[in-house]
C-alpha positions as CSV (number, residue, x, y, z in Angstrom):
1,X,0.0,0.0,0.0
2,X,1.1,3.1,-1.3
3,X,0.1,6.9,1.1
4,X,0.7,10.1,-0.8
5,X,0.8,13.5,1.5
6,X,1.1,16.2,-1.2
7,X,1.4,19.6,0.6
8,X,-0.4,22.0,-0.9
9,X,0.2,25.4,1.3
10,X,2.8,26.7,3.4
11,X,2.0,28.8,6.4
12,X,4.2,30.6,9.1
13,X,3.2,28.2,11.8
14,X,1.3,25.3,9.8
15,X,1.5,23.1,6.6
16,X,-2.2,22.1,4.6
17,X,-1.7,19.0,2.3
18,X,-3.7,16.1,1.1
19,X,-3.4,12.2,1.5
20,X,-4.0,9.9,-1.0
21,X,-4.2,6.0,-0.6
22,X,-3.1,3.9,-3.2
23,X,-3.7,7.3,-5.6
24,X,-7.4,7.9,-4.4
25,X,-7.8,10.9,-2.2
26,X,-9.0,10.2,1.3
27,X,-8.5,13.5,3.2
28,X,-6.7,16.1,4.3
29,X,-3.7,16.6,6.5
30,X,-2.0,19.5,8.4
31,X,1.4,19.6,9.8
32,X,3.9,22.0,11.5
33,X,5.5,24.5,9.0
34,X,7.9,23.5,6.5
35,X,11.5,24.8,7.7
36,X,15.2,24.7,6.1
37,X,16.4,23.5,10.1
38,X,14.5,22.1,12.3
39,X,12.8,23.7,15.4
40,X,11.7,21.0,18.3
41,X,7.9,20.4,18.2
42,X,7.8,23.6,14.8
43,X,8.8,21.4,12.0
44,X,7.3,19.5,9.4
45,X,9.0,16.3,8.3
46,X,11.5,16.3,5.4
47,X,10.3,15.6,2.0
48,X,10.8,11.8,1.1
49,X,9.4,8.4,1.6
50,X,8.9,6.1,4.7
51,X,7.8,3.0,5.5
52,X,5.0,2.7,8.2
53,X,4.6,0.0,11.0
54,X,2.2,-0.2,14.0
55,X,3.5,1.4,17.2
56,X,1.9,-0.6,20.1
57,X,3.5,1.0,22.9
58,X,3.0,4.7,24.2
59,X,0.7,7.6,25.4
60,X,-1.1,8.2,22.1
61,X,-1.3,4.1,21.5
62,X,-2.6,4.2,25.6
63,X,-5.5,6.9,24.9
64,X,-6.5,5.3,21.3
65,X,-6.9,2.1,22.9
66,X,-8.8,3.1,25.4
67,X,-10.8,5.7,23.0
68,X,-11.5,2.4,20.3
69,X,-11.3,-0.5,22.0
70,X,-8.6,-3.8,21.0
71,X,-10.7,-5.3,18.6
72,X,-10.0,-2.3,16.4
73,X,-7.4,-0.4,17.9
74,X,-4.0,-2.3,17.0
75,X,-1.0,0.0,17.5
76,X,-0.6,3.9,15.9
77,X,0.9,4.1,12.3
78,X,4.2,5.0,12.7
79,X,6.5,6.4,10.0
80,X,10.3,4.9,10.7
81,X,13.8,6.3,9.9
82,X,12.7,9.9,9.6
83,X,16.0,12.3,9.9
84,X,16.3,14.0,12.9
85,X,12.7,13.1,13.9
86,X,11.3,10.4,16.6
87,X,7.7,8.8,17.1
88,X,6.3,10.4,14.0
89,X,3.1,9.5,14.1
90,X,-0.4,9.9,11.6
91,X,-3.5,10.4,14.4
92,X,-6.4,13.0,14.9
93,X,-5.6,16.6,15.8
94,X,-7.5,19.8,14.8
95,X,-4.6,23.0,14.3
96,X,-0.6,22.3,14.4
97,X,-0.1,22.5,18.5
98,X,-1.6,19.4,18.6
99,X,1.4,17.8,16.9
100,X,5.2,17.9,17.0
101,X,6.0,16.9,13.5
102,X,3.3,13.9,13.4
103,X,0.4,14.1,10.5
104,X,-3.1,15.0,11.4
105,X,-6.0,14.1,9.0
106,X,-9.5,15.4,8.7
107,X,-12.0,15.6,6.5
108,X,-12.5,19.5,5.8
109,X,-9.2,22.0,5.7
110,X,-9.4,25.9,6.4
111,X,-7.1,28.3,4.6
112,X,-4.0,29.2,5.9
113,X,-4.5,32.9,5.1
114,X,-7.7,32.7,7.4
115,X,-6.0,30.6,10.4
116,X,-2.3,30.7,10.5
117,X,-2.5,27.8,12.9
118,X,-4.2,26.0,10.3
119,X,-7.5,24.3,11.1
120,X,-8.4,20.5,10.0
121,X,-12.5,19.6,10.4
122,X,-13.8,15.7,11.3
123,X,-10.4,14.7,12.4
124,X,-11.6,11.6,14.6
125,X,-14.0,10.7,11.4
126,X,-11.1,11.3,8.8
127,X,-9.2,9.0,11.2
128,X,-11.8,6.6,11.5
129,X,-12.4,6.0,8.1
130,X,-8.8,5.7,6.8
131,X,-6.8,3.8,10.0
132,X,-8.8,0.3,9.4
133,X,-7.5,0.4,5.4
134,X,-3.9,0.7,7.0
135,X,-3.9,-1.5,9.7
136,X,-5.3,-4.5,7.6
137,X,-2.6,-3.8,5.0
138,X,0.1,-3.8,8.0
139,X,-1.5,-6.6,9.5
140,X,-2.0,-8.5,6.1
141,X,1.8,-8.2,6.0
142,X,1.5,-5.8,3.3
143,X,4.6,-3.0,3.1
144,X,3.1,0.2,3.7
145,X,4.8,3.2,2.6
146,X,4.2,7.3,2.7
147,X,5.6,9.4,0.6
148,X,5.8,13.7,1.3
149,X,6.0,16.0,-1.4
150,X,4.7,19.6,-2.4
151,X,1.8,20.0,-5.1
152,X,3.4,20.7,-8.4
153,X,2.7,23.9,-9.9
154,X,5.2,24.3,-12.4
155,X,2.2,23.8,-15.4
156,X,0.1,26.9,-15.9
157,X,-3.1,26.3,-14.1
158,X,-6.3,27.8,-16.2
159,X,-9.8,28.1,-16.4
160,X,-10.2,28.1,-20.1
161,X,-12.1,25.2,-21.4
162,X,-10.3,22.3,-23.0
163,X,-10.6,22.4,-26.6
164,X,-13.5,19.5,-26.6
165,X,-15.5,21.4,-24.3
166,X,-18.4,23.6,-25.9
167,X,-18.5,27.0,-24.6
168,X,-21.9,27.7,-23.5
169,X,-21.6,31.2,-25.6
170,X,-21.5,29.2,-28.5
171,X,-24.8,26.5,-27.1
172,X,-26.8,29.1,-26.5
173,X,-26.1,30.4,-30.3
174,X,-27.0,27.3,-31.9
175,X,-30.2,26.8,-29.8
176,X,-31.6,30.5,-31.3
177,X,-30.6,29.0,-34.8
178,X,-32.5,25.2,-34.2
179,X,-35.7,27.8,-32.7
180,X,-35.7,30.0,-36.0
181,X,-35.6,26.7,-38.5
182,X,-38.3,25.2,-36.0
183,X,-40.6,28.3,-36.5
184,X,-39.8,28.2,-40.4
185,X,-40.5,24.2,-40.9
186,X,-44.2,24.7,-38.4
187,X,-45.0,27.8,-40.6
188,X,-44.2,25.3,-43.7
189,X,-46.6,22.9,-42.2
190,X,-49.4,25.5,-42.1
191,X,-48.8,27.0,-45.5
192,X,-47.5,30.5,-44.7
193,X,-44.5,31.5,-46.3
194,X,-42.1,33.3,-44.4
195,X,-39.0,34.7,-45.6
C-alpha cells in the first residue's frame, strides 16, 4: 500500500496537504510548517518516503486504545527512519499545537490565510475512516509506505475550457438558430411563407 501526502500550502506556523491511498484521495492533512532546520515540536518532516509500521507501545497508543477499543485499535501508524525526527506518528488533531512533526488528518481544511495555525475539520472521522484500510494492510503483512512531497505547480493552471469542451456562448447560439428553422419548418406545415 502506497500513502501520498502532497502539501499544498505553506504557512508561518502550519503546513495544509492532502493524503492519497493507493492514488485515491481520502482526506486532508495538516502539519507543523515546512523549515530549512528544524525547530523541536515547529517542524514539518523532510520531504521523502517512509515505510509505516504499527507502534503498540506509548501515550497516544494508551489513549486510542482506550478511546477504540482492541478489537480495532491495534497499535498507531508510525512512520520509521525519519531524519532528525522520533515517534512520528499519523493520528487525529485539529490545528498544528496538537502535533510535534506527526500528520493530522481530517475531512475538511481551512485556509492558511484565514488561520495561520491551520484548522483541520472531522479529524476523529477522517481518522476513522482511513486507520482500518492501514492497519489490515500492516497486519495482512503488506509493506506500507508514505511518501511527502509539495503539489506541483510548475504547469500553468487555467480556467479556459479544453478544446473539446463547448462554450456555453457558442450553445446558446446554436439553440436560437435550431428555434428560428423550427418556427420556419411549423409555418411550412401551415402554409404560410415566411422569408
Amino acid at each position: 500500500m502506497k500513502l501520498d501526502v502532497v502539501r499544498t500550502q505553506f504557512g508561518k506556523d502550519a503546513t495544509n496537504g492532502m493524503l492519497f491511498i493507493d492514488g485515491v484521495f481520502e482526506c486532508y492533512t495538516l502539519e507543523d510548517e515546512y523549515r530549512d532546520v528544524k525547530v523541536m515540536h515547529e517542524t514539518c518532516i523532510p520531504e521523502g518516503e517512509y515505510e509505516i509500521k504499527l507502534r503498540a507501545e506509548g501515550g497516544f497508543h494508551t489513549r486510542y486504545l482506550a478511546r477504540y477499543g482492541a478489537d480495532w485499535h491495534k497499535g498507531m501508524l508510525w512512520l520509521q527512519d525519519v531524519p532528525n525526527f522520533k515517534w512520528i506518528l499519523i493520528h487525529s488533531l485539529n490545528n498544528d499545537d496538537q502535533t510535534s512533526g506527526c500528520l493530522g488528518v481530517g475531512d475538511t481544511q481551512q485556509d492558511l490565510d484565514i488561520n495561520k495555525n491551520g484548522f483541520i475539520g472531522q479529524s476523529r472521522n477522517a481518522y476513522k475512516k482511513m486507520y482500518p484500510k492501514v492497519r489490515d494492510a500492516l497486519l495482512n503483512g503488506e509493506k506500507v509506505t508514505i511518501k511527502y512531497s509539495k503539489i506541483n505547480l510548475a504547469e500553468e493552471i487555467s480556467n479556459d475550457s479544453p478544446p473539446e469542451m463547448i462554450h456555453p456562448d457558442f450553445v446558446k447560439e446554436d439553440i436560437s438558430e435550431i428555434k428560428g428553422m423550427m418556427i420556419q419548418l411549423l409555418a411550412k406545415l401551415e402554409g404560410k411563407n415566411i422569408t
